[in-house]
TORPA-4810 file (N, C-alpha, C, O; in nm, 3 decimals):
<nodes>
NODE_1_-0.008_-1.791_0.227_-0.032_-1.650_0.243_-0.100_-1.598_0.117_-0.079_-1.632_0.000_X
NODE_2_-0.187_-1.510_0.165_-0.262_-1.432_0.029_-0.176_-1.335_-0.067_-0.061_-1.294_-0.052_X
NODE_3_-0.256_-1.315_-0.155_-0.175_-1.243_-0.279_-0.246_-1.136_-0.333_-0.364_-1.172_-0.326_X
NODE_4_-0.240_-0.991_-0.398_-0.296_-0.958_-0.432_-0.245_-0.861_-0.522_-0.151_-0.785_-0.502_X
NODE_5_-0.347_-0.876_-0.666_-0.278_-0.795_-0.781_-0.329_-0.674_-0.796_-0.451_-0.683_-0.779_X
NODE_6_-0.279_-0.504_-0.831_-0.370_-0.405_-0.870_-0.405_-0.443_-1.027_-0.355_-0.518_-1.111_X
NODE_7_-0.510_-0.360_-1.023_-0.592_-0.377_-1.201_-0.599_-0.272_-1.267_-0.708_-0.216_-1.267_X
NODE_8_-0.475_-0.203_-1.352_-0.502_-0.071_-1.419_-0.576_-0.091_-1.529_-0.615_0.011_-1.586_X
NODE_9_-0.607_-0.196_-1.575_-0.674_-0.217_-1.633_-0.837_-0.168_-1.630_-0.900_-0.114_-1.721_X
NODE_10_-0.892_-0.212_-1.472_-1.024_-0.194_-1.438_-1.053_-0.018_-1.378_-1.163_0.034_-1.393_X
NODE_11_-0.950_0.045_-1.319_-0.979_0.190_-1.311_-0.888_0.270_-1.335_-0.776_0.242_-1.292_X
NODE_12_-0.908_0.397_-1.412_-0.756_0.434_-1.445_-0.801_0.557_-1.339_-0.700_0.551_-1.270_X
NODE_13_-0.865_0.643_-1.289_-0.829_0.686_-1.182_-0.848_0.671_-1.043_-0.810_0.733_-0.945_X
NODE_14_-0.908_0.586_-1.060_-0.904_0.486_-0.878_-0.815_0.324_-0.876_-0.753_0.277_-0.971_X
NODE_15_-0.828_0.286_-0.789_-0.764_0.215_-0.777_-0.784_0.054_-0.740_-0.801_0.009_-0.627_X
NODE_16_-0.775_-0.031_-0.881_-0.857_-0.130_-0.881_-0.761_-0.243_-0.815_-0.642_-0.250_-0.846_X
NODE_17_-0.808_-0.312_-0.742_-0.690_-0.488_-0.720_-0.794_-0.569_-0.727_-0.910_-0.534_-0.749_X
NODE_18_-0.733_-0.737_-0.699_-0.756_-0.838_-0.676_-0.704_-0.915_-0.588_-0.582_-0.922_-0.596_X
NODE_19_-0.753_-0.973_-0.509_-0.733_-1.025_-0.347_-0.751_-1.147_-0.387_-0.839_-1.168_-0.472_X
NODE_20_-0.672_-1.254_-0.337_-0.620_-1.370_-0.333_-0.644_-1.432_-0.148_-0.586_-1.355_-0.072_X
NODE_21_-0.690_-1.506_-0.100_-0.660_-1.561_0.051_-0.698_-1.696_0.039_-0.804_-1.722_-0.018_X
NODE_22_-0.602_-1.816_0.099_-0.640_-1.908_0.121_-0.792_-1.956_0.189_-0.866_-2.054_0.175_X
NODE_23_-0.795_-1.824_0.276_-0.926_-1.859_0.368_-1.001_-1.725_0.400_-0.970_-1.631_0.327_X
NODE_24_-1.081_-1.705_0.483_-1.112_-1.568_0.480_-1.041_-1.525_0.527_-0.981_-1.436_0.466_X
NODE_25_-0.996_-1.562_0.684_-0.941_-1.514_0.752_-0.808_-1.447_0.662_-0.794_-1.330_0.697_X
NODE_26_-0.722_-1.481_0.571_-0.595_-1.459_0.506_-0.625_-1.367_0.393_-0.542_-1.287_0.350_X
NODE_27_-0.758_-1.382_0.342_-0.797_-1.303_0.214_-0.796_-1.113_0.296_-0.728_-1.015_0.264_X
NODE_28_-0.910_-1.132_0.415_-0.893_-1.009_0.480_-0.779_-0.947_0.552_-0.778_-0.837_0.608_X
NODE_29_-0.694_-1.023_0.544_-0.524_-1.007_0.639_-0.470_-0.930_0.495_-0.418_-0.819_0.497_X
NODE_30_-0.495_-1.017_0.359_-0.385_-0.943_0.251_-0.458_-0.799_0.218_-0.389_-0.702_0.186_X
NODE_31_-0.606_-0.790_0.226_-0.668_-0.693_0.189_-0.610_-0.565_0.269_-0.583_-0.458_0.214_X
NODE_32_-0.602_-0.579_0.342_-0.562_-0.479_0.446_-0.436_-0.436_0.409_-0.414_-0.317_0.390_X
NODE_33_-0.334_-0.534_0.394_-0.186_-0.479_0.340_-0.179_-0.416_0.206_-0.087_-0.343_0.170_X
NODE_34_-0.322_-0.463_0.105_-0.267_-0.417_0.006_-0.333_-0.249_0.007_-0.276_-0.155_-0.049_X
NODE_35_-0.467_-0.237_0.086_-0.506_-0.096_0.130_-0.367_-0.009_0.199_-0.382_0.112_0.188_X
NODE_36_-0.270_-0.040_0.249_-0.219_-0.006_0.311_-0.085_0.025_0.212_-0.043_0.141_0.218_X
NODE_37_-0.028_-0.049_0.140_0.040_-0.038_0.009_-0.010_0.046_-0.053_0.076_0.130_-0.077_X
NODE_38_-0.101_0.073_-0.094_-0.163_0.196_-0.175_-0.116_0.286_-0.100_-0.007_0.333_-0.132_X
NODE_39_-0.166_0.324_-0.009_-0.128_0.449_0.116_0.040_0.466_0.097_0.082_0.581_0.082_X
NODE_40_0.145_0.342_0.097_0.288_0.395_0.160_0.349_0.270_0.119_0.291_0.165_0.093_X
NODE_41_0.468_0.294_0.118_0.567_0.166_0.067_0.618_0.105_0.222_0.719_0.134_0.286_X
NODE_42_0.460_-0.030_0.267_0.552_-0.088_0.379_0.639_-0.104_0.458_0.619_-0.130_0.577_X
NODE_43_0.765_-0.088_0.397_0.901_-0.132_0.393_0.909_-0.011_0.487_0.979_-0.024_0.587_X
NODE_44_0.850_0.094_0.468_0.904_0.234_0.528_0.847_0.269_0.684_0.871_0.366_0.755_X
NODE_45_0.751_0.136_0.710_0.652_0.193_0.824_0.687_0.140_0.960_0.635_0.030_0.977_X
NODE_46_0.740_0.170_1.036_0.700_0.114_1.168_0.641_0.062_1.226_0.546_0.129_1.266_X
NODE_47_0.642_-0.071_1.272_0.524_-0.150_1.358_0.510_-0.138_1.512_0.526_-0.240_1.581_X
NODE_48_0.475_0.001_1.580_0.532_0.023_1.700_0.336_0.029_1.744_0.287_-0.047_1.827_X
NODE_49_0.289_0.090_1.698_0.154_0.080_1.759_0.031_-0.028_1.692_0.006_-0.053_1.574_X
NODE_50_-0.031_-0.078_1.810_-0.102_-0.196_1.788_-0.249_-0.145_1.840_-0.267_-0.083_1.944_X
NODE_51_-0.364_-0.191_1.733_-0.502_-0.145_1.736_-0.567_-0.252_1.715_-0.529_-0.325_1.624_X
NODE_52_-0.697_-0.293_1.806_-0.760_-0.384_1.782_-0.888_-0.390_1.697_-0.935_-0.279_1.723_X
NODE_53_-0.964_-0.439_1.624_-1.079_-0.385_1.543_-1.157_-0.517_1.560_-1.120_-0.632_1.581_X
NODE_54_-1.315_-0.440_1.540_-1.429_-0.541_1.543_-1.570_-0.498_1.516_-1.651_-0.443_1.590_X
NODE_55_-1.579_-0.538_1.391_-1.661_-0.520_1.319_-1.826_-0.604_1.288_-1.822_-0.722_1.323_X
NODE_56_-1.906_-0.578_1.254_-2.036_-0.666_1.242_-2.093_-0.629_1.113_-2.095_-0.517_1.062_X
NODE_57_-2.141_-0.748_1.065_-2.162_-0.705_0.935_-2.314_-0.818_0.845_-2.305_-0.941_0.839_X
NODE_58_-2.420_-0.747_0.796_-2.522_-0.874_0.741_-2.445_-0.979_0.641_-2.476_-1.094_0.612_X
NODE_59_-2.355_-0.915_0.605_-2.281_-1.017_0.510_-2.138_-1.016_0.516_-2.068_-0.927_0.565_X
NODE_60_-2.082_-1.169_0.438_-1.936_-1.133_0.399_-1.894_-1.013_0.359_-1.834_-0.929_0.427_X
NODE_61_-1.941_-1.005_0.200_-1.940_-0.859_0.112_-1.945_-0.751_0.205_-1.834_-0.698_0.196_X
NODE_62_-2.012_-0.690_0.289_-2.040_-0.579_0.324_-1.925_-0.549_0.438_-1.876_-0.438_0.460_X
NODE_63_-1.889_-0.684_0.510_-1.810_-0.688_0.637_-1.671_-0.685_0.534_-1.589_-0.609_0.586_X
NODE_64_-1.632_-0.727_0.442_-1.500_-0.697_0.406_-1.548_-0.515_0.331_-1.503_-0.410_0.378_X
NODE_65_-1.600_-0.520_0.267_-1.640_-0.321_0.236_-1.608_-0.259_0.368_-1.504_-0.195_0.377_X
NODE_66_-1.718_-0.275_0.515_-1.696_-0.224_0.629_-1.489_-0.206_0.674_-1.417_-0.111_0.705_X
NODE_67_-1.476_-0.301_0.662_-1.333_-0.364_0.711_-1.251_-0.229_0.643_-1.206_-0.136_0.711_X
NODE_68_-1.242_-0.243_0.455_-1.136_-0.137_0.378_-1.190_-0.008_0.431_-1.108_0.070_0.479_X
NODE_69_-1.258_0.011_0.429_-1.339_0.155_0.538_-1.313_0.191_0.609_-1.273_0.307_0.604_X
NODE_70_-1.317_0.112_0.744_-1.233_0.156_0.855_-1.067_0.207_0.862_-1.014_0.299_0.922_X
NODE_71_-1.008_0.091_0.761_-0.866_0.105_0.771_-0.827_0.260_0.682_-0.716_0.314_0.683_X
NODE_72_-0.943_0.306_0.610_-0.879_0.428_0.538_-0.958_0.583_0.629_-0.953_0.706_0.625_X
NODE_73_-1.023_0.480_0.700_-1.072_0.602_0.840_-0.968_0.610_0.908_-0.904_0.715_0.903_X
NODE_74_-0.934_0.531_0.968_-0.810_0.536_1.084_-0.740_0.604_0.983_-0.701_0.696_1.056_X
NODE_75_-0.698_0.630_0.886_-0.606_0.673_0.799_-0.649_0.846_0.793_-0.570_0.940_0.800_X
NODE_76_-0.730_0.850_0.784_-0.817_0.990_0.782_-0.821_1.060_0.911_-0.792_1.180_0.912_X
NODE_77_-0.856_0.997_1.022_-0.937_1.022_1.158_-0.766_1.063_1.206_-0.738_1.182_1.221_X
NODE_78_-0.660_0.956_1.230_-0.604_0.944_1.360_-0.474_0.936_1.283_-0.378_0.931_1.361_X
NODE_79_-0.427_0.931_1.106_-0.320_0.924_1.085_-0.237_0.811_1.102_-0.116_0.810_1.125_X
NODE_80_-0.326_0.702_1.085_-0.286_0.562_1.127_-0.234_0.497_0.991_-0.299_0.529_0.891_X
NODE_81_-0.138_0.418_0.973_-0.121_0.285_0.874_-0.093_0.175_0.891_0.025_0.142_0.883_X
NODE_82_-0.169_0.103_0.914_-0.121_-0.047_0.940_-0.086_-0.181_0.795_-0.173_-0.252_0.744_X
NODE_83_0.039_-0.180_0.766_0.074_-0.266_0.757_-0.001_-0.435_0.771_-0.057_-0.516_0.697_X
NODE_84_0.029_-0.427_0.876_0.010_-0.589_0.930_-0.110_-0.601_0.976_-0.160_-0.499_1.024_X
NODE_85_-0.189_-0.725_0.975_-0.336_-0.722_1.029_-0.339_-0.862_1.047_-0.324_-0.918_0.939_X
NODE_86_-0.354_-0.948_1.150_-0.407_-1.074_1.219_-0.566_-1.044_1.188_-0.612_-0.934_1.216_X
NODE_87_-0.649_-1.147_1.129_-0.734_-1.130_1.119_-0.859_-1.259_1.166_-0.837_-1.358_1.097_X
NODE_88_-0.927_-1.272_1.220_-1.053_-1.371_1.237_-1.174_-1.318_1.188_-1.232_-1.216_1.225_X
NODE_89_-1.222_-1.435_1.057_-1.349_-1.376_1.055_-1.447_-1.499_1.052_-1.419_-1.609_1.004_X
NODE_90_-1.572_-1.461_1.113_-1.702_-1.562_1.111_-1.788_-1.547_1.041_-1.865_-1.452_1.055_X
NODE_91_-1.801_-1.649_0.931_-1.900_-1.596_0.828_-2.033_-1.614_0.872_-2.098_-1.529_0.811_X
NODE_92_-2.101_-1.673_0.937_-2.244_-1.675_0.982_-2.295_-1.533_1.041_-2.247_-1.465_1.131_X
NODE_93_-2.444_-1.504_0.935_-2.481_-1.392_0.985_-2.542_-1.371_1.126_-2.622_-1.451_1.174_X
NODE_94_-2.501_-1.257_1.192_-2.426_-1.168_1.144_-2.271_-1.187_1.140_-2.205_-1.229_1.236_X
NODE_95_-2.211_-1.145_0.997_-2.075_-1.191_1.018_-1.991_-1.063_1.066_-2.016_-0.947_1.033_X
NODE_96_-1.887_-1.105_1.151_-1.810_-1.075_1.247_-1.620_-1.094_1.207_-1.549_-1.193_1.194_X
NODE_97_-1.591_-0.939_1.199_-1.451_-0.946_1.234_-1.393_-0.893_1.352_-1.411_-0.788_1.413_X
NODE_98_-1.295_-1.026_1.378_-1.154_-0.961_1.480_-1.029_-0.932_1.451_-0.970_-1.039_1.431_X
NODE_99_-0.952_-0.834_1.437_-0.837_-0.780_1.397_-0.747_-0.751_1.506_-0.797_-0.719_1.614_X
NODE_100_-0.627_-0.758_1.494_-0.471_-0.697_1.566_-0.435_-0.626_1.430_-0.428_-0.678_1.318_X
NODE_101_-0.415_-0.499_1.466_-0.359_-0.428_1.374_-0.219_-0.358_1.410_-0.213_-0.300_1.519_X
NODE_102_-0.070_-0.360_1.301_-0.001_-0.271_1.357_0.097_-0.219_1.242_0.131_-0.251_1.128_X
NODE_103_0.123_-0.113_1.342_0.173_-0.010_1.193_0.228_0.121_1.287_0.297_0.113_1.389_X
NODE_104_0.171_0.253_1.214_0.231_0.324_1.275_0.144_0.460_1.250_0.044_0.444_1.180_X
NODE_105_0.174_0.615_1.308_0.169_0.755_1.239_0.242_0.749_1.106_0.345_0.690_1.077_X
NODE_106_0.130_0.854_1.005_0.220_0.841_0.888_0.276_0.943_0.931_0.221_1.037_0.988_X
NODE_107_0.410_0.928_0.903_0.508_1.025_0.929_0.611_1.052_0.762_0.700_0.978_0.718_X
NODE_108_0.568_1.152_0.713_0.604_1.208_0.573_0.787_1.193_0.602_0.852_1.187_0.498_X
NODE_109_0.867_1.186_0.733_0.991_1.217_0.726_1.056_1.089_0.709_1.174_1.088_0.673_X
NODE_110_0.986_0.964_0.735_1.021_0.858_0.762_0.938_0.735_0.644_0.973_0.626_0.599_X
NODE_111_0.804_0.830_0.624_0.725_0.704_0.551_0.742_0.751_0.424_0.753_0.871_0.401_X
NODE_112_0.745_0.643_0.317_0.745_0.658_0.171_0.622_0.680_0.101_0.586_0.596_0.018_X
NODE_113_0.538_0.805_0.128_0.397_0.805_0.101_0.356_0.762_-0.066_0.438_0.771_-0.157_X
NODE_114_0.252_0.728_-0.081_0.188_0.707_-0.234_0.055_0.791_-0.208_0.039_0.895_-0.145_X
NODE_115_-0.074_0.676_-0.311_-0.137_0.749_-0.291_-0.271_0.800_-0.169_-0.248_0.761_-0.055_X
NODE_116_-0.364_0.858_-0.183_-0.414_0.900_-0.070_-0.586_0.854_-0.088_-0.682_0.920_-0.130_X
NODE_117_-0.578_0.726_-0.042_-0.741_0.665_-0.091_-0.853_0.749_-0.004_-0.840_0.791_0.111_X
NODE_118_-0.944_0.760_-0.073_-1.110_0.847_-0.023_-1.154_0.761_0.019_-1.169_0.759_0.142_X
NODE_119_-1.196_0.653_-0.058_-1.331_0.555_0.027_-1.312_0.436_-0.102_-1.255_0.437_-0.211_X
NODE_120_-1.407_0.319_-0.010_-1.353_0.194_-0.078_-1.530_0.193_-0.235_-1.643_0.219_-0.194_X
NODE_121_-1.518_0.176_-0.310_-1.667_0.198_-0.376_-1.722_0.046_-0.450_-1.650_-0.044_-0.492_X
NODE_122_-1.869_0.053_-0.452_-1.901_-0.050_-0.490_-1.890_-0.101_-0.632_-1.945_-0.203_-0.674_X
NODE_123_-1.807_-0.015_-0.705_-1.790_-0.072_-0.861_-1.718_-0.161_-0.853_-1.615_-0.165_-0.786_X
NODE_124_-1.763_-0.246_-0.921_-1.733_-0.405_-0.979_-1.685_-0.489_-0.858_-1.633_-0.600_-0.857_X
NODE_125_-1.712_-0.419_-0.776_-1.691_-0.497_-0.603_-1.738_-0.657_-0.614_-1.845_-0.696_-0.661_X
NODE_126_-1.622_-0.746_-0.555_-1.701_-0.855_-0.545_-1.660_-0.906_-0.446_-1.581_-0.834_-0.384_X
NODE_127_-1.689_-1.048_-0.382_-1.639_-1.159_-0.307_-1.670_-1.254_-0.323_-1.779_-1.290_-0.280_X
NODE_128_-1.592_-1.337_-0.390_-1.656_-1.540_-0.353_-1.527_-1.608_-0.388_-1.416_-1.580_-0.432_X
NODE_129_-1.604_-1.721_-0.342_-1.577_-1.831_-0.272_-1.387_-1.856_-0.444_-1.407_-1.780_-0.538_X
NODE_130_-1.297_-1.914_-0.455_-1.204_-1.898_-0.524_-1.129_-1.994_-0.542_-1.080_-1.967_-0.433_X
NODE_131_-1.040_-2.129_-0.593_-1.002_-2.240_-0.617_-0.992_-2.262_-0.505_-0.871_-2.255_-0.481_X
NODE_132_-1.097_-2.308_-0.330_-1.017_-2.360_-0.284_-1.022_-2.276_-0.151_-1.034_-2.325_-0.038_X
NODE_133_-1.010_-2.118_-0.187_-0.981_-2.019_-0.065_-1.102_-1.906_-0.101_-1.222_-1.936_-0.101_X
NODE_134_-1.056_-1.782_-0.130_-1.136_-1.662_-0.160_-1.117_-1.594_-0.252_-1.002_-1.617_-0.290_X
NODE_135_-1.156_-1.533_-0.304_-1.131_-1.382_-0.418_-1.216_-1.257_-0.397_-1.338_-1.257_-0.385_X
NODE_136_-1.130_-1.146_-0.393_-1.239_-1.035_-0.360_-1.166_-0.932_-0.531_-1.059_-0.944_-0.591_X
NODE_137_-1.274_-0.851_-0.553_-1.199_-0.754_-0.648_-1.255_-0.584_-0.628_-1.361_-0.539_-0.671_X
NODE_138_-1.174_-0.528_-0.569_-1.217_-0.433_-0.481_-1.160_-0.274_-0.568_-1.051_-0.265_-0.626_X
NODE_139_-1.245_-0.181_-0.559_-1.173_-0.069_-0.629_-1.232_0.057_-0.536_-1.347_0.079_-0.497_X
NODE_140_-1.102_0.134_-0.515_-1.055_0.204_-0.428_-1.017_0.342_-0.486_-0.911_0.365_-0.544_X
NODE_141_-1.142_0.456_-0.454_-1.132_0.609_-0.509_-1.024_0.623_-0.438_-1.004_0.591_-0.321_X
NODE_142_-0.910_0.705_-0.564_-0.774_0.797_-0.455_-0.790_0.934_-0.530_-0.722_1.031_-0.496_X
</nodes>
C-alpha cells in the first residue's frame, strides 16, 4: 500500500505532500486519501455513497493533476469526500483513469473537518517513475 508524507517544509501556506505507490494504480489510490485527509479526519467519514470516475488525460502528470481536481470539485460542486478510491490507470497516451470512489456528504455534525483545499497547483508538481513503484510531489492551495 502507498504512503504519503505532507511537506511543511515546501509550502507554508498551501499544502505540500509526497506520494509514495507501489504502482500507479496505488500511487493514485493514496493520492486521493491523502487529498481527502487534508479535507477531514477519515476516521470521521462514512462510506455510504459510491461514485465512479473517468478521466482522459495527454499524460501521466496531467491525468494525476486532472484526477486531485476533480476530487476537490466533487468537494466544491456536490459536498462530496471520499476517503477510499479503487483506482486503474493506463499509462499509454491517451492516459486513462478508472475510479470507485466512496465516502460520504461532508457533514460538519459528524465529520472532523480540517482544511478547505482551492485547487491542486503546478508548483514543484512532479511525477516519476520511484524505487521500483511511483512518486508524485504535489502542492495543494487551501
Amino acid at each position: 500500500m502507498g504512503r504519503h508524507v505532507f511537506l511543511d517544509s515546501i509550502a507554508v501556506a498551501d499544502c505540500a505532500m509526497e506520494v509514495v505507490g507501489d504502482d500507479l494504480d496505488d500511487l493514485f489510490a493514496t493520492a486521493a486519501r491523502a487529498v481527502a485527509e487534508v479535507m477531514v479526519d477519515p476516521a470521521t467519514v462514512r462510506r455510504v455513497i459510491e461514485r465512479d470516475v473517468e478521466l482522459a488525460a495527454p499524460s501521466l502528470d496531467l491525468l494525476l493533476y486532472d484526477w486531485l481536481s476533480e476530487l476537490i470539485y466533487l468537494k466544491d460542486a456536490e459536498q462530496l469526500v471520499f476517503p477510499d478510491a479503487e483506482v486503474r490507470v493506463r499509462g499509454e497516451a491517451p492516459c486513462r483513469l478508472a475510479a470507485r470512489l466512496r465516502g460520504d456528504v461532508l457533514d460538519r455534525a459528524r465529520a472532523a473537518l480540517r482544511a478547505d483545499p482551492k485547487a491542486v497547483t503546478f508548483h514543484r508538481f512532479a511525477l516519476e517513475p520511484y524505487a521500483g513503484g511511483w512518486r508524485a510531489r504535489v502542492v495543494i492551495d487551501v
